[in-house]
Phi, psi and omega in degrees: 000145181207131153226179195220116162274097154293111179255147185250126193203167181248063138300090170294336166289357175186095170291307180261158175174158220243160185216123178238139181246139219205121191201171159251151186264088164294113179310120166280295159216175182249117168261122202210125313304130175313350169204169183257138202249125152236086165260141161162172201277176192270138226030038181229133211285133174244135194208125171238165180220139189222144197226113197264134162208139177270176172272144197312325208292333195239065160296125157237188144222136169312102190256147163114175203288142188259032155222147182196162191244169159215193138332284212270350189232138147245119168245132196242159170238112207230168183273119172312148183265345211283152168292135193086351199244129155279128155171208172233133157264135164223128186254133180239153194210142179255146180233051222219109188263326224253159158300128153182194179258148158218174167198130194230200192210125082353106172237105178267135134314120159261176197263337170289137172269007163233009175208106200246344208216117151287098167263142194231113188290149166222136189233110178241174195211083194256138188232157190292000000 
């Protein structure tokens, strides 16, 4: 990955310069879909499932309760079952009854010192 900065300074032979910062990027884990979208009418079950695997290379666990309520979501947390696969499933749900738009953030706690926090963005939309 390389990005580029443009710096400002009070240099009069060189007010400005371009700064390229440049690394390689290691996947930690796989999120599928990043985030969970619940659209859909009011009284009807809206539901999204979203699937955390970690990279072999970063083994964690998920720690802290694997149910949790907010206003508009309850959401749960389970180990994937499929043979070969480490990871998690979180099934999100809306509980959100009157029409409008929300949005909330899901944060699971790891067992890991280079990533302590997952956040999983929730974008709902409930229509009459």
């Amino acid at each position: 990955m390389t990005k580029t900065a443009r710096v400002v300074c009070n240099d009069p032979n060189r007010p400005q310069f371009y700064l390229r910062v440049s690394g390689n990027v290691e996947k930690f884990v796989t999120i599928e879909p990043t985030a969970a979208r619940l659209f859909g009418k009011r009284g009807e079950p809206i539901r999204a499932t979203i699937r955390i695997v970690p990279e072999k290379k970063y083994p964690f666990r998920i720690e802290g309760p694997t149910r949790q309520q907010t206003q508009n979501i309850v959401y749960s947390l389970s180990e994937l079952t499929e043979p070969g696969a480490r990871g998690y499933l979180l099934t999100v749900v809306n509980r959100r009854s009157q029409k409008g738009r929300y949005f909330e953030k899901i944060v699971l706690k790891t067992d890991s010192p280079m990533r302590p926090e997952i956040k999983i963005q929730v974008h709902g939309y409930v229509t009459e």
